[in-house]
VEXDRENRO-946496 format. One record per residue (C-alpha): residue in three letters; y, x, z. Coordinates in steps of 0.2 Angstrom, whole numbers, padded with zeros to 4 digits, always signed. Layout:
ALAYXZ/...
//
This chain:
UNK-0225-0480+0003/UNK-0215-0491-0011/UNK-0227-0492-0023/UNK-0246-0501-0021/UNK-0255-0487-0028/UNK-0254-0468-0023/UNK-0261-0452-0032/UNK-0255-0434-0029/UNK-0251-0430-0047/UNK-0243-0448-0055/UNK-0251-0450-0074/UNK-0243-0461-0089/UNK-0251-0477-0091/UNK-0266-0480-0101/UNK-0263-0497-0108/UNK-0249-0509-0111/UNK-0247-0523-0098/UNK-0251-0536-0111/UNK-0268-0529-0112/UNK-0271-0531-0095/UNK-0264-0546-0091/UNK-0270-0557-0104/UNK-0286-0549-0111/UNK-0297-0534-0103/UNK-0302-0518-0108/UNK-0320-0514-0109/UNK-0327-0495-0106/UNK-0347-0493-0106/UNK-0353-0483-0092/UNK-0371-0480-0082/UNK-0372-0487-0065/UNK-0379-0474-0050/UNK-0378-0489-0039/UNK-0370-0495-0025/UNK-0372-0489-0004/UNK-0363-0493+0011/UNK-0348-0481+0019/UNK-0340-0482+0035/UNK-0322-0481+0031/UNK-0311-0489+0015/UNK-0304-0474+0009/UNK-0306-0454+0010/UNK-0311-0439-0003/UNK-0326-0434+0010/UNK-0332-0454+0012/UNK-0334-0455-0007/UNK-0341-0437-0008/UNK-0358-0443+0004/UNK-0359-0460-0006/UNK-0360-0449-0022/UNK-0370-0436-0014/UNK-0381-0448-0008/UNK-0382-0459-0026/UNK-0387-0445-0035/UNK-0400-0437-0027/UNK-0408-0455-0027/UNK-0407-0455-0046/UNK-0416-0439-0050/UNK-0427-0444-0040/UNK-0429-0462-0051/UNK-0428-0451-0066/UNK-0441-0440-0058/UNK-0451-0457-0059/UNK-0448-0461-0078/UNK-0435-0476-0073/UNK-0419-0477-0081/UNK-0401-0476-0074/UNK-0398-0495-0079/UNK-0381-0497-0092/UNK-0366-0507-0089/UNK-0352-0514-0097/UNK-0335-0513-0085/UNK-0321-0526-0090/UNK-0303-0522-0081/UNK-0290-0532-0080/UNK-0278-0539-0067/UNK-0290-0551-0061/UNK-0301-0537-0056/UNK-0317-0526-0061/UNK-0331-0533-0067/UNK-0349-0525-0069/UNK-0360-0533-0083/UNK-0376-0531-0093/UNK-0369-0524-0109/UNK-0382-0537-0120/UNK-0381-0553-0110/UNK-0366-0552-0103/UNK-0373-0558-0086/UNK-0360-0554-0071/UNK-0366-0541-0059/UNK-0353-0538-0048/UNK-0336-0544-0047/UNK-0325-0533-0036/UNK-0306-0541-0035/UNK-0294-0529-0035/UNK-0285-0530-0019/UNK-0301-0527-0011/UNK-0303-0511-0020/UNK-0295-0498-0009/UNK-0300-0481-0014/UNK-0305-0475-0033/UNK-0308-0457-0036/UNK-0316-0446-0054/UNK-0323-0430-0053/UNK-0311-0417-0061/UNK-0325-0404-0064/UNK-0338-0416-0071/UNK-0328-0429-0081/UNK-0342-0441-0080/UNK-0341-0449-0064/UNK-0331-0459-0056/UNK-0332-0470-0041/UNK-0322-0483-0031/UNK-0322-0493-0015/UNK-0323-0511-0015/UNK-0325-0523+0000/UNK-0337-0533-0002/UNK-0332-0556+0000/UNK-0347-0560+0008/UNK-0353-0547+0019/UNK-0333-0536+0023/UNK-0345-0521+0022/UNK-0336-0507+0012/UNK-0346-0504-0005/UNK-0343-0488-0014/UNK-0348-0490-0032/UNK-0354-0474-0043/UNK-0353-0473-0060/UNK-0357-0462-0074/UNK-0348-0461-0090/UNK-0345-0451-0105/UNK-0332-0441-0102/UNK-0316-0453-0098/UNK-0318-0456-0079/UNK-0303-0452-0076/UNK-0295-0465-0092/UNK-0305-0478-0081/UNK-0297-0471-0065/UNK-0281-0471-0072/UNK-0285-0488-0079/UNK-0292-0496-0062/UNK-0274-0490-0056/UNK-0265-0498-0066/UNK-0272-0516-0066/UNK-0270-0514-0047/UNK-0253-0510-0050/UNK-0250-0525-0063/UNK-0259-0536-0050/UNK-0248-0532-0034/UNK-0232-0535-0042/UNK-0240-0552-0050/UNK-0243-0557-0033/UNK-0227-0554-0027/UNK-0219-0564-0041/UNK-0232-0576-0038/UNK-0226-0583-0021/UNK-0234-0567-0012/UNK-0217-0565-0003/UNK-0219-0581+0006/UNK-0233-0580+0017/UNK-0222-0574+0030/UNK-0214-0591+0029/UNK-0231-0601+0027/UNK-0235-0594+0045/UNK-0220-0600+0052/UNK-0222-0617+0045/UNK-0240-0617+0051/UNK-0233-0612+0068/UNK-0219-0624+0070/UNK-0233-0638+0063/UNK-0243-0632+0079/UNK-0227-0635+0089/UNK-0224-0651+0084/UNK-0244-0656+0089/UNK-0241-0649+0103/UNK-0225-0660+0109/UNK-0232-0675+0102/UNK-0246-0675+0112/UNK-0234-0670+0126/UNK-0224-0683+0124/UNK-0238-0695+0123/UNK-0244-0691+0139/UNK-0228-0693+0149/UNK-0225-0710+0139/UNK-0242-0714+0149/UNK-0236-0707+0164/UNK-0221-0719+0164/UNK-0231-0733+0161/UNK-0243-0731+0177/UNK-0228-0727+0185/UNK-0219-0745+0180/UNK-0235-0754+0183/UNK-0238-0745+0201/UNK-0221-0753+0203/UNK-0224-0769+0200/UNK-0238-0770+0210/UNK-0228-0764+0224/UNK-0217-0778+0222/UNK-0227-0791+0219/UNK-0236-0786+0236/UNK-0219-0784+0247/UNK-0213-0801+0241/UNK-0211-0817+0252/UNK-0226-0828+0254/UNK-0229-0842+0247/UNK-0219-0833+0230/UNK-0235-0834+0221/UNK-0228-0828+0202/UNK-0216-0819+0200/UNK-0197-0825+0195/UNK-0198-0828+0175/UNK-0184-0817+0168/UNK-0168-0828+0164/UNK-0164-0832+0144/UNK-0147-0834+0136/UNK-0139-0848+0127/UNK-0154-0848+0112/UNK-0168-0847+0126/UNK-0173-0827+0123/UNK-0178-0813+0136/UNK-0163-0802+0138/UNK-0165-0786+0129/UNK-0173-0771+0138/UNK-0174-0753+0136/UNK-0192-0753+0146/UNK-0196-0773+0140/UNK-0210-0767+0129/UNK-0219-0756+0142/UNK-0219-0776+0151/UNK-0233-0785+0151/UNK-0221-0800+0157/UNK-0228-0817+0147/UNK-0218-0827+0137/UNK-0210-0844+0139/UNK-0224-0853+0131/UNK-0239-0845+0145/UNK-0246-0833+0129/UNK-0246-0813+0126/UNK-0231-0808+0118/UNK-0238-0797+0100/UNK-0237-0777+0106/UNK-0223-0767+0098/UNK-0229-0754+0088/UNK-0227-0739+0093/UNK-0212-0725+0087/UNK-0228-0716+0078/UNK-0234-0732+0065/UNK-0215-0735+0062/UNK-0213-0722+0053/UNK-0227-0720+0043/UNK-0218-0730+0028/UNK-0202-0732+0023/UNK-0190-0748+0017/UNK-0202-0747+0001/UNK-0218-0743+0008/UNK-0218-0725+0005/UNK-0221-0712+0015/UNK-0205-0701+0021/UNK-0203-0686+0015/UNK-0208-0673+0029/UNK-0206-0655+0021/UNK-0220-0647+0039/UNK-0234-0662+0032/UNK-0228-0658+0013/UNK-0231-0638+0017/UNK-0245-0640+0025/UNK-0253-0651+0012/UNK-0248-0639-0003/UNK-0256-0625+0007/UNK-0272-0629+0017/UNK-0280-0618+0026/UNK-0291-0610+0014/UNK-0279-0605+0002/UNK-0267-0598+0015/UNK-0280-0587+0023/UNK-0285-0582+0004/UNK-0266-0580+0003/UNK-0266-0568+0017/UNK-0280-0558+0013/UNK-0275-0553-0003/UNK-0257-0549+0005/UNK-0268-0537+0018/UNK-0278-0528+0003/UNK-0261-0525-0007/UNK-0253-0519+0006/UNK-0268-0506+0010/UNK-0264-0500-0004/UNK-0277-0490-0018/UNK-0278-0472-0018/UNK-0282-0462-0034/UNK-0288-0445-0032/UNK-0297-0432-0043/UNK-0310-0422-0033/UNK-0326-0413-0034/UNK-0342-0424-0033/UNK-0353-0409-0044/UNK-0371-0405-0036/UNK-0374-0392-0045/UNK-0392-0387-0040/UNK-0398-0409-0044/UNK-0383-0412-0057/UNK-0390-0414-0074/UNK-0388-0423-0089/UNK-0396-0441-0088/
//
């Protein structure tokens, strides 16, 4: 499927682009409530949620409580559910969690979509009741889903293929260092056994070990393996120990730190952004499905 967003009979957009992006548009609506389904998407899922919902209303209405009002603002950013007066934030349902969103074309009052939820990663299906444009708020909910996906894309979305491989070649390099690290260590017992050896199989009555010769400005000879030594100087003291290949590079000529683009890419994306960044990739690429279907309960439908 090219496009995010699928629907059997393609509509014209509601809104312009500008009005999602930068604003939202409001529609007022009666909340049924909220359950719990099994799958993200399917006519037959959101057809029990609905069935389910309603029933549980007349029954509430039976009892003298009111179907509580709403206030729905849709944008890019996602769908939010407030109390029309105080303007308090119910739910907020982000819109590449939202997977499936469906109207009744008999009844033109309800409408109903699926969201997962942040905390739980239980599928919500939400139910609404409006007055006779649930499928304007369908149509709607599509297209700020569509407005969003290609956002994301131009957003840096088409990179978190290549974050992953940075965060795997990151690893990698971990992984040698400390490899490289341990054989270093390896060598080093290796030299000392050495010595030891020596120093055991040699003449008696040697008892230290031949001080190394110096050239003509009285200096040890350089070494490829003279800093794994722990031969003493001249003078009887410790010679300083030479920092190791890892501190040397820590700082540069001006006492910066060089530029290193796997610790730069990693610092620009830490690991809570790039697992935000890959679960929104997921949801877009689910997709959101629109459909028109029949929720009507003829024998319990009635006016609210």
């Amino acid at each position: 499927m090219n496009r995010a967003f699928s629907r059997k009979k393609d509509k014209t957009w509601m809104h312009t682009p500008e009005a999602l992006s930068k604003h939202y548009i409001p529609y007022n609506a009666k909340f049924l409530g909220s359950t719990e389904v099994e799958q993200p998407k399917g006519t037959e899922v959101v057809r029990d949620a609905v069935r389910k919902l309603k029933f549980a209303r007349h029954i509430k209405k039976s009892e003298g409580q009111k179907i509580p009002k709403v206030e729905l603002q849709i944008s890019i950013y996602g769908v939010k559910i407030l109390e029309p007066k105080t303007k308090e934030v119910q739910h907020n349902c982000q819109l590449h969690r939202i997977s499936f969103c469906a109207d009744d074309k008999t009844d033109k009052r309800i409408f109903t979509f699926i969201c997962k939820d942040s905390e739980s990663n239980k599928h919500l299906c939400y139910v609404f009741d409006s007055e006779k444009c649930a499928e304007e708020i369908t149509l709607t909910i599509g297209q700020a889903f569509d407005l969003a996906y290609r956002k994301f894309l131009e957003s840096g979305g088409k990179d978190v293929e290549t974050r992953k491989q940075i965060a795997g070649l990151q690893k990698r390099i971990q992984d040698l260092e400390t490899e490289n690290m341990e054989l270093k260590n390896k060598v080093q017992d290796l030299e000392s056994q050495l010595r030891t050896t020596q120093v055991s199989t040699s003449p008696a009555g040697t008892g230290t070990p031949k001080a190394p010769s110096t050239d003509i400005f009285d200096m040890v000879p350089f070494s490829p393996v003279s800093h794994m030594t722990s031969t003493p100087a001249r003078n009887g003291t410790q010679p300083p120990p030479v920092p190791s290949r890892a501190t040397e590079i820590k700082r540069d000529l001006f006492g910066a730190e060089p530029f290193d683009p796997f610790t730069c890419g990693a610092g620009d994306f830490p690991p809570d952004i790039q697992s935000k960044l890959e679960e929104m990739q997921e949801g877009f690429k689910m997709g959101l499905t629109l459909e028109g279907t029949v929720f009507c309960l003829d024998p319990l439908d009635s006016r609210c």
